[in-house]
C-alpha positions as CSV (number, residue, x, y, z in Angstrom):
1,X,-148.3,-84.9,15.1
2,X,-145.3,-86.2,15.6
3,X,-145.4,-86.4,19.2
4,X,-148.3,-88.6,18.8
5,X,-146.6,-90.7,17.1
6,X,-144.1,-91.1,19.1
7,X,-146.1,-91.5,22.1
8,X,-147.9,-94.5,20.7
9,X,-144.9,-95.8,19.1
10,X,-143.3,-95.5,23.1
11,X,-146.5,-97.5,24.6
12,X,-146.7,-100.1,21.9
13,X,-142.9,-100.3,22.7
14,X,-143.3,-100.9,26.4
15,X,-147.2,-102.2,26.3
16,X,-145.8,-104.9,28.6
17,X,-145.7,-102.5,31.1
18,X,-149.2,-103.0,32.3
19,X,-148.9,-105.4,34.3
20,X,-147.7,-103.2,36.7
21,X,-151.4,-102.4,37.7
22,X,-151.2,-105.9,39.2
23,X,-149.6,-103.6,42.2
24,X,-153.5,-101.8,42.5
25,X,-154.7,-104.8,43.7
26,X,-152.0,-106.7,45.7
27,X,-150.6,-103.4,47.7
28,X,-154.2,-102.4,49.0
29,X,-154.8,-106.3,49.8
30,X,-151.8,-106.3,52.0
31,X,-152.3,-102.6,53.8
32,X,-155.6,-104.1,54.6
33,X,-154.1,-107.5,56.1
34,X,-151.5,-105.6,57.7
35,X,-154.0,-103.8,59.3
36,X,-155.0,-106.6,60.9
37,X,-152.2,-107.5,63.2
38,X,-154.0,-106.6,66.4
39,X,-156.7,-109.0,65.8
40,X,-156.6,-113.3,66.8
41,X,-154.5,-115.1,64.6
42,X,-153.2,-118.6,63.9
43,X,-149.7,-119.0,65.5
44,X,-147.6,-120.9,63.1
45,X,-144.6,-123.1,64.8
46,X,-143.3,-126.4,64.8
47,X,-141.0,-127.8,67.1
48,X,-137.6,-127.2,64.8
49,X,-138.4,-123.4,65.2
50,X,-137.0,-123.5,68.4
51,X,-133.8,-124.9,67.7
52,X,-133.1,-122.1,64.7
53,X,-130.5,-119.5,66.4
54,X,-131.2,-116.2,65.6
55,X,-128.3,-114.6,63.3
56,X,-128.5,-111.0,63.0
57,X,-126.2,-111.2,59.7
58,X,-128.7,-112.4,58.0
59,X,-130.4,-109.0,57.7
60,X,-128.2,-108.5,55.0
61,X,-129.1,-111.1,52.3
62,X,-132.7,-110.7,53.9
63,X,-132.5,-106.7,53.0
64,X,-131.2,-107.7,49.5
65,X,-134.2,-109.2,48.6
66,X,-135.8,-106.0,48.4
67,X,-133.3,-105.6,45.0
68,X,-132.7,-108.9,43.5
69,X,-136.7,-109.1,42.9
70,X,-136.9,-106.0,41.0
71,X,-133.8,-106.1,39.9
72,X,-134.9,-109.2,37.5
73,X,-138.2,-107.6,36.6
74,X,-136.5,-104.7,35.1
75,X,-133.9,-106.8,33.7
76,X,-136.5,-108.7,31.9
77,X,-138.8,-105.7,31.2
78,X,-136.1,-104.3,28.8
79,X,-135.4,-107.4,27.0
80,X,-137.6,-106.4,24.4
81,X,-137.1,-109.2,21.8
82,X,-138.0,-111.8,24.4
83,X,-140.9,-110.6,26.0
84,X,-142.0,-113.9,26.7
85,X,-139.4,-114.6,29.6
86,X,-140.7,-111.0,31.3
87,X,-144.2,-112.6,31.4
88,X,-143.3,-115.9,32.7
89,X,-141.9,-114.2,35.4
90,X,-144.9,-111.9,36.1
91,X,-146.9,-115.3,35.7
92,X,-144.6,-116.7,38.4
93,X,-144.5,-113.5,40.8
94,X,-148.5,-112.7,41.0
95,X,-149.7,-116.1,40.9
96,X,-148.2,-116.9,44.4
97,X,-148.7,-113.8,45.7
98,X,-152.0,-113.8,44.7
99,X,-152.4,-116.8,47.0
100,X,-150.7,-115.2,49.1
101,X,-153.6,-112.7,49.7
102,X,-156.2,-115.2,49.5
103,X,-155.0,-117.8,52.2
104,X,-154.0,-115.1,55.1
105,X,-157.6,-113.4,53.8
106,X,-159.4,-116.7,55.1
107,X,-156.8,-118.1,57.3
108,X,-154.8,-114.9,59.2
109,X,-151.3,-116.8,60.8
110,X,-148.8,-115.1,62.2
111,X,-145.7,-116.8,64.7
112,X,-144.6,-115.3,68.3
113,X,-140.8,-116.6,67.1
114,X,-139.2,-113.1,67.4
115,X,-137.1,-112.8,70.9
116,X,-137.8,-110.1,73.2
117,X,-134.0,-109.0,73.3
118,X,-130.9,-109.2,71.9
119,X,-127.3,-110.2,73.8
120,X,-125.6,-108.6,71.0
121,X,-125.9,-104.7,69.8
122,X,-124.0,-104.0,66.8
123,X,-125.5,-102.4,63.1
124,X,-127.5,-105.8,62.5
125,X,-129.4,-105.6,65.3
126,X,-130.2,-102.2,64.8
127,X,-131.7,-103.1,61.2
128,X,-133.5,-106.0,62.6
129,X,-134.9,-104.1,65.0
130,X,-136.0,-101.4,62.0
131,X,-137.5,-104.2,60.1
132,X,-139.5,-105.7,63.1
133,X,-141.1,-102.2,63.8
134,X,-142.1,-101.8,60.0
135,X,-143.3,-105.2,59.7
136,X,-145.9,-107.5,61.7
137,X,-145.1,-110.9,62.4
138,X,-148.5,-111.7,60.8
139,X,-149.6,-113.0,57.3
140,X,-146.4,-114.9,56.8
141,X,-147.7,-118.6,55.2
142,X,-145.7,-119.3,52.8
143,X,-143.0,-116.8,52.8
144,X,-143.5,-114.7,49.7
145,X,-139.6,-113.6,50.7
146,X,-138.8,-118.2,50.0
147,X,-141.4,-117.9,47.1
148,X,-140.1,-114.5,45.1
149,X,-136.4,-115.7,45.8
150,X,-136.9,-118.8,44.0
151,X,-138.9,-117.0,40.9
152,X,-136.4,-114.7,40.7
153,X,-133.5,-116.9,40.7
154,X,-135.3,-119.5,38.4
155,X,-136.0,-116.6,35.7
156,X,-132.2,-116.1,35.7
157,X,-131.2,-119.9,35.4
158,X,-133.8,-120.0,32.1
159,X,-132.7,-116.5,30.5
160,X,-131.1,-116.8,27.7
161,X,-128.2,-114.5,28.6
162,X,-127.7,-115.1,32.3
163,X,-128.5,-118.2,32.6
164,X,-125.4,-119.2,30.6
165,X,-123.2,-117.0,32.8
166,X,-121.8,-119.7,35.5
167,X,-120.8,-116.8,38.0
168,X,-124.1,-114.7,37.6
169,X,-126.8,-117.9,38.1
170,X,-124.3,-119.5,40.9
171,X,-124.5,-116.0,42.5
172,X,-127.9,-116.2,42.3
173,X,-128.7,-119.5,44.0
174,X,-126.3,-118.4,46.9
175,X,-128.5,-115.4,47.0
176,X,-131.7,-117.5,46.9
177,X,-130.4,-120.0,49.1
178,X,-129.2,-116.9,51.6
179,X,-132.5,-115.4,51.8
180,X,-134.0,-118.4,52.3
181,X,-132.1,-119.4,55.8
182,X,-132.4,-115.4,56.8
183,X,-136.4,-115.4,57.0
184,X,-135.4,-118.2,59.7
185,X,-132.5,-117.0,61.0
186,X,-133.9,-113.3,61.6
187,X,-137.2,-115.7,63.5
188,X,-139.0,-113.7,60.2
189,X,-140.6,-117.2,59.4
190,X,-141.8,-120.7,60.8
191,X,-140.1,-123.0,59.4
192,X,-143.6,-124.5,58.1
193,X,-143.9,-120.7,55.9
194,X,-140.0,-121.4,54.2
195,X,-141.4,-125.2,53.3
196,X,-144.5,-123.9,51.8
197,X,-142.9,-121.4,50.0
198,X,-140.3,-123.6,49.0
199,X,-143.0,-126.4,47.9
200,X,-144.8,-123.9,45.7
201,X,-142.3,-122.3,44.5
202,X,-140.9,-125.3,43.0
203,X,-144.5,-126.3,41.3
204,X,-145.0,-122.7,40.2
205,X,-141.3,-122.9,38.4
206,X,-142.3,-126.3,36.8
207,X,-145.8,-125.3,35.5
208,X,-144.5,-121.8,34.1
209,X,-141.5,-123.2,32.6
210,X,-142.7,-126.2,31.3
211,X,-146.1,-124.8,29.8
212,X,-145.8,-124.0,26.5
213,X,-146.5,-120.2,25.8
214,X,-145.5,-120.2,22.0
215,X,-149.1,-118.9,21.0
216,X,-148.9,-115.9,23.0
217,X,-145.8,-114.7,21.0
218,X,-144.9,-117.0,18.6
219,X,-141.7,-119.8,19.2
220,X,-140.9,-122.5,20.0
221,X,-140.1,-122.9,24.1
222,X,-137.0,-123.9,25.0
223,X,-136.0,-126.3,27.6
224,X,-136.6,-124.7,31.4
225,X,-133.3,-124.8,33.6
226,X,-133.5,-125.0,37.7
């Protein structure tokens, strides 16, 4: 008996944690779309592409992506008394990828920026390479790398703890801002995908943290920070 009650008391505790099924419908979306890769495309460029100079460094803000994301959904999924921020940010994360899905669905786009060699070998070049032969140079408008930089960094600037912390949210827009250049740098991204990103990142931020939420938990909402 016990046990049962501790079992519901553990998924009343963490009921938040359901959104996480979100992940049953966007990772099957993009294996399909993937899938694609060998079929005609839109080719994505503008002229400014070709005056980007590929930096192989940039892997490593690019790579850290793959942490600073989650790392700020878990942060947020264990602030328990202020549930509200972990859902703004889920708001913020599924809504764009979500259009994400939905625009290369009906429009597939890809970009032919990545070079054919490299005049340098060294350990960056070796991860780039890794990265190109895990993932197509399809389904790239807008960069959801630009898009779940920003989300992430804009849920730190408006947390209540972090966001206070000078060091922790200027670490975070260097991050952002690092990523950002590396999907261009690393010829990952048109310069037309970090744009769009960037645009609707921006109007996601302001609509999520400017839309009051007080009646799903109660509260008042406090000013939104960039």
């Amino acid at each position: 008996m016990k046990e049962d009650v501790s079992m519901k008391a553990f998924f009343q505790k963490y009921s938040h944690g359901l959104v996480l099924l979100y992940g049953f419908i966007y990772m099957p979306w993009f294996i399909w779309l993937e899938s694609r890769a060998n079929l005609p495309y839109h080719v994505i460029h503008v002229r400014p592409d070709d005056w980007i100079p590929f930096l192989e460094g940039f892997i490593v803000p690019y790579l850290l992506w793959f942490l600073y994301v989650p790392a700020v959904f878990i942060y947020l999924f264990f602030q328990l008394k202020n549930k509200r921020e972990f859902y703004q940010y889920c708001i913020f994360l599924f809504t764009g990828m979500t259009l994400f899905l939905i625009i290369s669905t009906i429009y597939p786009n890809g970009h032919l920026l990545r070079p054919a060699s490299f005049t340098r070998h060294n350990i960056f070049t070796f991860a780039v390479q890794a990265l190109y032969r895990t993932d197509t140079a399809t389904n790239i408008f807008p960069s959801l790398h630009v898009y779940n930089s920003i989300a992430a960094h804009i849920a730190i600037a408006n947390n209540e703890k972090l966001g206070k912390n000078i060091w922790i949210r200027g670490g975070s827009f260097l991050l952002m801002a690092s990523i950002i250049l590396a999907t261009m740098f690393l010829k990952q991204h048109s310069m037309l995908d970090v744009i769009a990103g960037t645009f609707l990142g921006v109007i996601m931020g302001q609509l999520v943290y400017h839309t009051d939420f007080a009646f799903v938990h109660g509260g008042k909402r406090k000013p939104a920070r960039a």
